[in-house]
C-alpha positions as MATLAB code, in Angstrom:
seq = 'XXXXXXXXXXXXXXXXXXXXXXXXXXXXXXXXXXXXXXXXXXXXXXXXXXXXXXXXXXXXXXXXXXXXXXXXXXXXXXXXXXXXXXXXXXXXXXXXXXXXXXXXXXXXXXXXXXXXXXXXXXXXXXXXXXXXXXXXXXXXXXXXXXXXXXXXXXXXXXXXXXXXXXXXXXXXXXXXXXXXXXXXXXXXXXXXXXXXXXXXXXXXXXXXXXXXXXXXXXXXXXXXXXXXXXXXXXXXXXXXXXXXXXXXX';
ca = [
    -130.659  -87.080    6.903;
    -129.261  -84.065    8.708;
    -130.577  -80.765    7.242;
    -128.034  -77.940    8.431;
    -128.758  -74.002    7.298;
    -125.494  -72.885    5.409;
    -126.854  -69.036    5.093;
    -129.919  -67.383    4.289;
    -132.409  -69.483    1.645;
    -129.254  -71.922    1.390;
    -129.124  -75.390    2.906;
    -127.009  -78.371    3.300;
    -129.067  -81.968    3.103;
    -126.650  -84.939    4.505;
    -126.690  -88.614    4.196;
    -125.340  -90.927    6.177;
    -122.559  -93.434    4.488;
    -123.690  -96.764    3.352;
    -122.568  -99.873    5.542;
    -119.157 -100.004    5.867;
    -118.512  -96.768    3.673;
    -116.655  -93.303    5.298;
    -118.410  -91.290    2.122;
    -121.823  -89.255    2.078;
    -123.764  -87.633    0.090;
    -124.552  -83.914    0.140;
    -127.722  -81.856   -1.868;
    -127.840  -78.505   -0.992;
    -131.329  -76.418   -1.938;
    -131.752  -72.444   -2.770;
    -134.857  -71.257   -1.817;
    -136.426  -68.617   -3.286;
    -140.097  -68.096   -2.309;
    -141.777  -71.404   -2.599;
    -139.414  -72.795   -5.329;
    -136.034  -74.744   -4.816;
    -133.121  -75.318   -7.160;
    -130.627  -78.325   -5.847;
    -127.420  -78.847   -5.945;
    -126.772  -82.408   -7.058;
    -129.325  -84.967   -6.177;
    -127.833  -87.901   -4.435;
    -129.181  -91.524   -5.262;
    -132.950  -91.881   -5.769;
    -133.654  -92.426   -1.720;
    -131.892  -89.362   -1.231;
    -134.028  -87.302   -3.909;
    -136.917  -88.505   -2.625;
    -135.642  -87.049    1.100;
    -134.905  -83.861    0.337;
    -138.198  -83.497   -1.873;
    -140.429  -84.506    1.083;
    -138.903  -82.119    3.549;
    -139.255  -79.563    1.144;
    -142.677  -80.278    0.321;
    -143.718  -80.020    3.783;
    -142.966  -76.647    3.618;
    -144.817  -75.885    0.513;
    -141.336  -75.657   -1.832;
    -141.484  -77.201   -4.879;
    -138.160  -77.722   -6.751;
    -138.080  -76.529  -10.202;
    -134.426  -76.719  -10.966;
    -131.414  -78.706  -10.289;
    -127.975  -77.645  -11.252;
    -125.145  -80.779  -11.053;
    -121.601  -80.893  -10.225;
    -120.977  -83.231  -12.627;
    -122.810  -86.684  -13.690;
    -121.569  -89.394  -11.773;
    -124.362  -91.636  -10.493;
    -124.246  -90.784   -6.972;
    -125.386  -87.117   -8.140;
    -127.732  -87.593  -10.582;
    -129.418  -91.090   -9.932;
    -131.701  -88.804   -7.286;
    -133.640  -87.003  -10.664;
    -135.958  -89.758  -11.362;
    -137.749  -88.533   -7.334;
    -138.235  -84.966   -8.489;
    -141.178  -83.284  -11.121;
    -139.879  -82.949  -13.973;
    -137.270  -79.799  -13.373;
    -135.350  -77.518  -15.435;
    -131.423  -79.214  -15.116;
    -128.207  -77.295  -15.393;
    -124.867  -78.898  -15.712;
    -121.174  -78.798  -17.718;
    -121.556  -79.174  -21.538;
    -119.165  -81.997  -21.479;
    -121.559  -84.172  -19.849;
    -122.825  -86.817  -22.407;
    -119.646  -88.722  -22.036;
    -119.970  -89.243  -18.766;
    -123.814  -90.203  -18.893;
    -122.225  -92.611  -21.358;
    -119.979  -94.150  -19.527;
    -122.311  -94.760  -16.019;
    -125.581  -94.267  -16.615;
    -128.081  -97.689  -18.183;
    -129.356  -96.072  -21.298;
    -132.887  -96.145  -20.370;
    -132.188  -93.515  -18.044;
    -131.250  -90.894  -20.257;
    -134.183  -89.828  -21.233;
    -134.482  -88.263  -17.522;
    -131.459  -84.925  -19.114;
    -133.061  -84.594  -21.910;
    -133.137  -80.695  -22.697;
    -130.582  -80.296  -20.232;
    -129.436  -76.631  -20.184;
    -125.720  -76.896  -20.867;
    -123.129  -74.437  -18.905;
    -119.687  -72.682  -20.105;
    -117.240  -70.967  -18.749;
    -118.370  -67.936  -18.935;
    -121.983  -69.197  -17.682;
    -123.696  -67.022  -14.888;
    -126.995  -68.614  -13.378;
    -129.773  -66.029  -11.038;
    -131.395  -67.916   -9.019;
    -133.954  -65.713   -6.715;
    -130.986  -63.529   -4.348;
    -128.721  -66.169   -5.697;
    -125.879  -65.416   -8.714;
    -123.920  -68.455   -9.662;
    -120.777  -68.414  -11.627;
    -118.235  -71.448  -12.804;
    -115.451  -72.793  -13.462;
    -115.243  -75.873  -15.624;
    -113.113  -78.686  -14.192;
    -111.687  -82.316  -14.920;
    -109.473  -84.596  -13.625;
    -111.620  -86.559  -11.152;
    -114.138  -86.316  -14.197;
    -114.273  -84.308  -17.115;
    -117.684  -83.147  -16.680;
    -117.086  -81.251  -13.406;
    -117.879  -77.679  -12.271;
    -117.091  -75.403   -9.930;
    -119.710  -73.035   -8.656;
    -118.875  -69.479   -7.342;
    -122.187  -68.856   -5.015;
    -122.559  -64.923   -4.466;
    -118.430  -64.465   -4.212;
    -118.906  -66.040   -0.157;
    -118.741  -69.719   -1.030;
    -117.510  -72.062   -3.730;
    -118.920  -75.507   -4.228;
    -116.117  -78.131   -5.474;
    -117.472  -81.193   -6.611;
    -115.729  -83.735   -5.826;
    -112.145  -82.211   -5.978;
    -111.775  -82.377   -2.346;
    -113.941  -85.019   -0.289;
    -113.995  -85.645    3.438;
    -115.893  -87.976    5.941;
    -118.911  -86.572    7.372;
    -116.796  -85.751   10.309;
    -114.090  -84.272    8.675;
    -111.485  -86.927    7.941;
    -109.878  -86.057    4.543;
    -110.510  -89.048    1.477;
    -108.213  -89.701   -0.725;
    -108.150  -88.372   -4.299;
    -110.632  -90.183   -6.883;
    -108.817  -89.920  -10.012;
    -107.376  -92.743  -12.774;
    -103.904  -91.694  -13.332;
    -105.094  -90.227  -16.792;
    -106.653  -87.522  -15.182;
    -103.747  -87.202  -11.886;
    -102.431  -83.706  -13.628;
    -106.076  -82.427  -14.607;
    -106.883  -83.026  -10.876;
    -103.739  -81.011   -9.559;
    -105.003  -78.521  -12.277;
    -108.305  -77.882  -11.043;
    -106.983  -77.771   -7.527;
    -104.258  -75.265   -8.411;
    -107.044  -72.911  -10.018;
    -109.373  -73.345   -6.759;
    -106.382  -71.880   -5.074;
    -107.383  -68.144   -6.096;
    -110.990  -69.168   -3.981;
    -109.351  -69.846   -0.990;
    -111.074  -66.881    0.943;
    -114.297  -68.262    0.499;
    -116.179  -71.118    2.007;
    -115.935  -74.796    0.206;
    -118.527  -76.244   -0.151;
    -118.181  -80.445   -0.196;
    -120.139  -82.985   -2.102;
    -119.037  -85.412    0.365;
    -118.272  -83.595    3.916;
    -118.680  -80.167    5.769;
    -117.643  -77.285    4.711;
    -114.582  -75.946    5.133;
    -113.830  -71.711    5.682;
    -110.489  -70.348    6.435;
    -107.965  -70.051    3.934;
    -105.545  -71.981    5.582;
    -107.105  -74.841    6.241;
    -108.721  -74.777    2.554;
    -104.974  -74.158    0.972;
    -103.816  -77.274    3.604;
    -106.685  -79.404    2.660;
    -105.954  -78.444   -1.175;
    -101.704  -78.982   -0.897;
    -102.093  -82.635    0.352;
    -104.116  -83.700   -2.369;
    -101.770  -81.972   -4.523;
     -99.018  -83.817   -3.374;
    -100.536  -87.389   -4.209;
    -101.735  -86.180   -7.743;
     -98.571  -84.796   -8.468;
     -96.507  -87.377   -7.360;
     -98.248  -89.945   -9.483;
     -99.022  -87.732  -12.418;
     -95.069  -87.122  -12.739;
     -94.085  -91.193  -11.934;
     -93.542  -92.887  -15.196;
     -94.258  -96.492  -13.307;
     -96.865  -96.942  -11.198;
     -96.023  -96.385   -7.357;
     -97.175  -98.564   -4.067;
     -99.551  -96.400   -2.146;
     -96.719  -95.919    0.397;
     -95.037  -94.064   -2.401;
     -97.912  -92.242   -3.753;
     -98.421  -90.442   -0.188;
     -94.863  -89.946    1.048;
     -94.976  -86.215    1.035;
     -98.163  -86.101    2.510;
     -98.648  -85.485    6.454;
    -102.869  -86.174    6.348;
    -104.155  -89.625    7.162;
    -106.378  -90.618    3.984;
    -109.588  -92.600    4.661;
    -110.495  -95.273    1.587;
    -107.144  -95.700    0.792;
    -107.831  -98.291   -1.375;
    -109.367  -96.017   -4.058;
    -105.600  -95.975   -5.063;
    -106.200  -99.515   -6.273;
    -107.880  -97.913   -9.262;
    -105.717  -95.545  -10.003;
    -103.870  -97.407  -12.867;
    -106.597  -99.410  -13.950;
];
């Protein structure tokens, strides 16, 4: 775990990939006081981290806002106390579809978010965007107008390398959707699930075009394309390539 200060009460928690993996995990924490609110959760292991180290310093996390409810963002809850959770209003479906049953219990009460949602959190306002494509329970969050968390909409290695698009091809034009509207956020700083954050608004709009260009290329085929295909009008080297194996599945 590498624990890296993003601004002032605001901090990035970062996992290492599994064996043979290029993708981590983030969870970034708000502080306010001696309470924390996460962002995302990680697997359990990674939970469990993040509520230690914050522990140690007397911080105990009372709310946890997620990105959206795939399991490698929620499956940390069952480490923390009990907290007040956050998250898109779309996310049942999703729970559904990934999580066992017998952990549902864990978002009951959940505290469901709209557009037009606005969350205070200490010297913290949070504002979103609902997204889908890559799922359809995603979110964007706005964090004070300076930085923009995206979910999983754009992913990179922990050193930077870009990932390729996870998306089925029935959600290839939602994806180039969301991505189009995180366009107008392109003077702020992204903030990854998986990777560092990236500032400068021409490497965001860069990092945001060549996913475009895959997603639009097979959201407009009416076959399914070879991978070559899929990323001929793109110029950056994808790692896990093979995602694109699921694409038409």
């Amino acid at each position: 775990m590498h624990k890296t200060k993003i601004t002032t009460n605001l901090y990035l928690y970062q996992f290492p990939p599994f064996a043979g993996d290029h993708v981590g995990y983030n969870i970034y924490a708000f502080i306010h006081n001696n309470t924390a609110m996460l962002l995302d959760t990680g697997f359990e292991a990674h939970g469990q981290a993040v509520r230690e180290d914050l522990n140690s310093l007397d911080i105990t996390i009372i709310q946890v806002l997620f990105s959206h409810f795939h399991p490698d963002h929620i499956s940390g809850l069952p480490a923390l106390a009990g907290p007040k959770l956050f998250g898109n209003h779309h996310y049942k479906n999703t729970l559904d579809k990934y999580t066992a049953k017998e952990k549902h219990h864990y978002f009951e009460g959940l505290n469901e978010l709209h557009e037009n949602s606005v969350l205070h959190f200490g010297e913290f306002e949070l504002k979103f965007e609902l997204i889908t494509g890559h799922v359809e329970c995603g979110l964007y969050t706005i964090i004070n107008d300076k930085y923009i968390h995206v979910a999983d909409d754009i992913m990179t290695s922990n050193e930077g390398e870009a990932l390729l698009p996870a998306v089925h091809i029935s959600g290839a034009q939602a994806h180039f959707n969301s991505l189009e509207k995180l366009k107008k956020y392109a003077d702020l700083t992204l903030l990854l699930s998986h990777g560092n954050p990236i500032s400068g608004t021409e490497p965001i709009l860069t990092a945001i075009s060549q996913r475009q260009s895959y997603l639009e290329v097979i959201a407009q085929s009416e076959s399914p394309l070879s991978l070559e295909n899929a990323l001929a009008g793109c110029t950056a080297e994808f790692l896990h390539t093979e995602w694109h194996n699921y694409v038409y599945r």
